[in-house]
C-alpha positions, 0 to 999 in steps of 0.5 A: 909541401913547400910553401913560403911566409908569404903564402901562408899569410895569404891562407890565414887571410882568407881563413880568417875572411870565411873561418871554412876550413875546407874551403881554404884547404881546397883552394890553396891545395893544403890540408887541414892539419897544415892550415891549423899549424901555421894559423895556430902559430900566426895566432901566437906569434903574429906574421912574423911566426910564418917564417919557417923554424930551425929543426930544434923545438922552441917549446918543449914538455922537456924544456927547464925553467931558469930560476927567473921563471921558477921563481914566477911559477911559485908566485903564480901558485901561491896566488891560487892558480892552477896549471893551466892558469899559471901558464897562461898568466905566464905567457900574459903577465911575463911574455914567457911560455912553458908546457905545463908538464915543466910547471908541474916539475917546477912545482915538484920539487917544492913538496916531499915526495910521497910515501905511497902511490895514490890508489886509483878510483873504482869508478869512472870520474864525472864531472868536475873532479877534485883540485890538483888531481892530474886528471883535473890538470889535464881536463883543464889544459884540454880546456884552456886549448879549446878556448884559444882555438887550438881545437876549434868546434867540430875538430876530432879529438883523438886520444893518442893525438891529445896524449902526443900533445899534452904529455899524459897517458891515453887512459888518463885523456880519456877520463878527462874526455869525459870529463869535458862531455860533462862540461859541454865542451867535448861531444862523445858519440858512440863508434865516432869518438869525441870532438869540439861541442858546437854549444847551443845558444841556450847553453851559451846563456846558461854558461854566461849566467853561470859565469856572472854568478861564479864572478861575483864570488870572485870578485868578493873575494880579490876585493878582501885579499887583493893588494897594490900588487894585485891591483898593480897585475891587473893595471898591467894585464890592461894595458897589454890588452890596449897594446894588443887593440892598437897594433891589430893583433885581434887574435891576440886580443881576445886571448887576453880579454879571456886571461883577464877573468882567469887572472882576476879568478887567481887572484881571488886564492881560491882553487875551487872558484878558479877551476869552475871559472876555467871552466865556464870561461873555456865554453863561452869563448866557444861562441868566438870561435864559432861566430868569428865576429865580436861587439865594439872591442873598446867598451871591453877593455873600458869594462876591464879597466872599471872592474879594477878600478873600483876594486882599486878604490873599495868599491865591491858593489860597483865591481860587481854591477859593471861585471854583471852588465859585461857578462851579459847582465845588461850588455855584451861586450865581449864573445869569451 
């Protein structure tokens, strides 16, 4: 079906008004599939993503990484991040995106190669599984999609779908499927298969008080490692999210308040407290999505900036209180 930048924008508009699908599709006469398209690319990139694309892909599993962005990527993981964290502070702190298929090839060529297969476990993995493992990888990026609104409450899951989409084999997404059913993220019903959870509010609760704990590890642990060029990271993260609150972008707005934890969680130079907060981070920014609607964004960002600033200056135990109270401790400013 044709249809113009124009007409999109329109679908988006209403989308965003009503956040019903179904509504938008019947009365524009559009599927799903091509609502999620353009709103995915106008949550990406602005209006301006709304202008029909040459043939030739922009992004690709297959892309390389310049020397530039190499160099980035190394950085990025000796600070702790995961796949799915080093491309989102990618994308945050160096306007760059990469699959995360080319992030792993980047990182490939900096170890040996191995002198045998990995045997693959006996019995089903649950939960949480080790760090670094391509399943966790893969558990992780699914979960940093859902948490951008790539796969919104209620969207089906299919394994050859999610295969297509992140690279990997269908057994391979399966286990991460269950993975993610653990984590609250994913529905599995018999004869159905799998789909976006609609967390409860009680879930949204435990998950936040999840979080404040998990936080408060993180933050003792930036407060002992981080450096002015951490410091100087996160300065540079908040005025991002000031730029993206002055020009509107509220979509991208909120994708960087959610970065934030992720890149704070980097910084801290543990992978395991970054994979829990992942995590956590991906289920929370559920209730965005789901409720469409956020508190004053100001106080958020004044939160951010607080955090970074008593860190800056050597005071843990006030980081710590202000994260506490933005979490929900005392008060919520934000929905991710």
């Amino acid at each position: 079906m044709s249809s113009t930048p124009k007409a999109r924008l329109a679908w988006i508009a209403a989308y965003e008004q009503g956040q019903d699908a179904a509504a938008v599709c019947a009365r524009f006469g559009i599927s799903p599939a091509t609502l999620r398209k353009w709103w995915n690319r106008y949550r990406e990139g602005g209006a301006g993503a709304l202008a029909d694309r040459d043939r030739a892909p922009r992004t690709s599993p297959t892309r390389k990484a310049g020397a530039a962005e190499a160099e980035a990527i190394r950085g990025l993981r000796a600070r702790g991040l995961s796949l799915s964290g080093i491309r989102a502070a990618l994308l945050a702190e160096h306007a760059t995106e990469l699959s995360i298929p080319t992030i792993r090839r980047v990182l490939a060529r900096e170890l040996p190669a191995p002198v045998a297969p990995r045997p693959r476990p006996t019995q089903p993995r649950a939960g949480i599984v080790s760090a670094g493992t391509l399943e966790e990888e893969l558990s992780a990026a699914i979960a940093e999609a859902i948490g951008r609104g790539r796969y919104r409450p209620g969207d089906k899951l299919t394994e050859e779908g999610l295969a297509r989409d992140f690279g990997a084999g269908r057994t391979r997404v399966r286990e991460a499927l269950r993975s993610l059913a653990h984590l609250g993220l994913v529905t599995l019903e018999r004869h159905r298969g799998a789909s976006v959870a609609f967390p409860s509010e009680a879930d949204l609760a435990r998950a936040y008080e999840a979080r404040r704990t998990i936080e408060a590890g993180v933050l003792e642990q930036v407060a002992r490692r981080c450096d002015h060029a951490g410091i100087a990271t996160l300065r540079a993260h908040i005025a991002r999210q000031e730029d993206a609150l002055a020009t509107g972008n509220r979509l991208r707005f909120v994708q960087l308040l959610t970065d934030f934890h992720l890149v704070l969680g980097g910084l801290a130079g543990n992978p395991f407290l970054l994979g829990f907060l992942e995590r956590l981070v991906a289920v929370t920014s559920l209730s965005f999505l789901i409720k469409g609607q956020m508190g004053d964004p100001h106080c958020a960002v004044a939160d951010h900036a607080g955090i970074v600033e008593a860190l800056a200056e050597g005071r843990l135990a006030e980081a710590r209180a202000l994260m506490d109270a933005h979490l929900g401790g005392g008060r919520v400013c934000e929905p991710v």
